[in-house]
N, C-alpha and C positions, 0 to 999 in steps of 0.2 A: 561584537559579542557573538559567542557561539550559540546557538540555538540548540538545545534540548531535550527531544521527545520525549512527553510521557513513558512512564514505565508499563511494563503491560503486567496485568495480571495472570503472572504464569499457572499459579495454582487452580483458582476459577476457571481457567480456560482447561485444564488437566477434567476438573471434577467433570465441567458442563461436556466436555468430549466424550467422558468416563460414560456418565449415564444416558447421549445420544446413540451412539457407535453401535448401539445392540437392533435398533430400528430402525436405522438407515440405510439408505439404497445407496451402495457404492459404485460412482461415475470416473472411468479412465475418461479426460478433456484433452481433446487434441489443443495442440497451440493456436492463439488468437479467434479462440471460441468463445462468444460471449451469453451468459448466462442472464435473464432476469430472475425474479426473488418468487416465481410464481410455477407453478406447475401444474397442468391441466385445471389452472382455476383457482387452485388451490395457494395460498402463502406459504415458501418452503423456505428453511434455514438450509445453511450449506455449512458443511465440518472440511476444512482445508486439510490436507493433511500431509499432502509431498508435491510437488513439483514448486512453481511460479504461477499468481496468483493476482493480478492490479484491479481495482477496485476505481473504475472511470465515472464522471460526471456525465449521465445521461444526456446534455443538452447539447453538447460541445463535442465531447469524448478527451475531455481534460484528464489528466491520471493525476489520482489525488495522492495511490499511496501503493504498491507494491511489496506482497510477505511473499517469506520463502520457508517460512514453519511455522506449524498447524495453528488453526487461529479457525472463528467462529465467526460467522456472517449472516446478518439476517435479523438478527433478535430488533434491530431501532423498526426496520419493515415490519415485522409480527405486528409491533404496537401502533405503528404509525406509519400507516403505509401513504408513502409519497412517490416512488418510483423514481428519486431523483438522482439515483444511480444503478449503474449494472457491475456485474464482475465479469473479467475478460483473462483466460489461463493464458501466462506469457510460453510456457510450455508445458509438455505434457505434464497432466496434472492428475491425481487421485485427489476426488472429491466426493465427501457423503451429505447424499441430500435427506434431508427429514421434513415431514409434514410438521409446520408449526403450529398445526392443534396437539398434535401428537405432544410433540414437543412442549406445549403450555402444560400439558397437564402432569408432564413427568416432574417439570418444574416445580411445581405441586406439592406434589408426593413427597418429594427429596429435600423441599424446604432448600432450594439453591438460587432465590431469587435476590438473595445479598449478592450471590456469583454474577447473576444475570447481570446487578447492577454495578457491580465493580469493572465488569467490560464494557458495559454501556458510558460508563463514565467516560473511561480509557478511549473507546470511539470519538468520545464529545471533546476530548481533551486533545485529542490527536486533530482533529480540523481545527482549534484554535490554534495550534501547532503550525498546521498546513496554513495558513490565515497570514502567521507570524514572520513566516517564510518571506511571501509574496505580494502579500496589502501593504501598498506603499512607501515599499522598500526602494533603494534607488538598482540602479540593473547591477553593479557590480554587487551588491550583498544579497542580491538575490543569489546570482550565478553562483559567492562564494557557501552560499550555506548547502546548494545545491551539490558544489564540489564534496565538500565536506562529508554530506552525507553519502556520495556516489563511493568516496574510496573504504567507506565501513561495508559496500556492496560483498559479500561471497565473491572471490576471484572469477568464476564460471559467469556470473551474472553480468558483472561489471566489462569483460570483455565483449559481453554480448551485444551490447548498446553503447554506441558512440555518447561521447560527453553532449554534442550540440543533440541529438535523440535524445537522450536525458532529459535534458533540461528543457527545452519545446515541448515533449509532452505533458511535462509540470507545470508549464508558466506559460503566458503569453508575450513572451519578450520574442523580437523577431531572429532572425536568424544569424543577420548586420551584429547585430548586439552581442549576442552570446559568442559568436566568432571572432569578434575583436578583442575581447575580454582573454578568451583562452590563450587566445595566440601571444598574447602582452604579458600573461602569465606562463606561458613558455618559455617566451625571450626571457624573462626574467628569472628562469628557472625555478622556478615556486611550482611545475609538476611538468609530468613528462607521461606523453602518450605516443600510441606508434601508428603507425598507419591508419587511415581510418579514423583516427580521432577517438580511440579508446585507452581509456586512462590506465596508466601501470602504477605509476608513482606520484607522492604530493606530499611537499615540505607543509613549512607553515605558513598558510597565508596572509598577508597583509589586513588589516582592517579594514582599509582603502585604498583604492588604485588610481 
């Protein structure tokens, strides 16, 4: 079975950008610069808004989930601050940071905290997701869901990381593992990569292998 992602709320994320954008301090992020949720002390929300963008598991540097269009970060930290993640730009990246007092109180004002919470869901919704993927899956429907999702990649993106980079930094499956898989699914022409181990093309894949 195919797996799914939530849908994101595009409009919430439009309004919540709408009424940050005017008191943010906008950040050009060089590539694989990694951000905490804090700034001199302070709790800061981050407004994505171009380049590439991953969102890694503090403990590990597991990558839970990679955007490539504008998207809001920080609001689950404002409330409930755990630090159990960072954000890391995969390339250069424009990013506006806001103090999230600031921030609370515009929320306030605007009466947007149905928005707050229709993203906050979409965050909560989207790690059951990531969960769905890789808790106790066997390694081939990991790999394949992982494929799957790799060739809806932006073409710039996807040539830019090898399938076995991919998928390593999403999961914990060894490298033995994901290399036998691709390669079986090669022979069998179910998708086709060039040099390097970056993916161009992918039929449809089997359920199981």
């Amino acid at each position: 079975m195919h797996l799914l992602p939530p849908v994101r709320p595009e409009e919430s994320v439009q309004r919540l950008t709408a009424v940050l954008e005017p008191i943010a301090e906008k950040m050009i992020v060089i590539p694989r610069k990694r951000m905490t949720w804090t700034h001199k002390g302070r709790p800061q929300l981050y407004l994505f808004l171009q380049g590439e963008l991953s969102i890694l598991r503090a403990s590990d540097g597991l990558l839970i989930v990679t955007v490539y269009e504008s998207h809001l970060f920080g609001i689950a930290e404002m409330i409930q601050p755990t630090k159990g993640h960072i954000l890391r730009a995969e390339s250069e990246s424009v990013i506006l940071r806001v103090d999230a007092e600031q921030a609370t109180a515009l929320f306030r004002e605007q009466g947007l905290w149905e928005d707050v919470a229709a993203l906050l869901s979409y965050h909560t919704a989207y790690l059951f997701y990531r969960d769905a993927l890789v808790v106790q899956q066997r390694t081939y429907s990991v790999i394949r869901s992982h494929l799957q999702e790799m060739i809806l990649l932006p073409d710039e993106a996807r040539l830019r990381i090898s399938i076995l980079d991919y998928i390593q930094d999403r999961t914990l499956l060894s490298r033995s593992s994901v290399l036998n898989v691709i390669s079986a699914l090669k022979k069998g022409q179910y998708i086709d990569f060039k040099r390097g181990g970056y993916l161009v093309a992918m039929g449809e894949l089997p359920e199981s292998f």
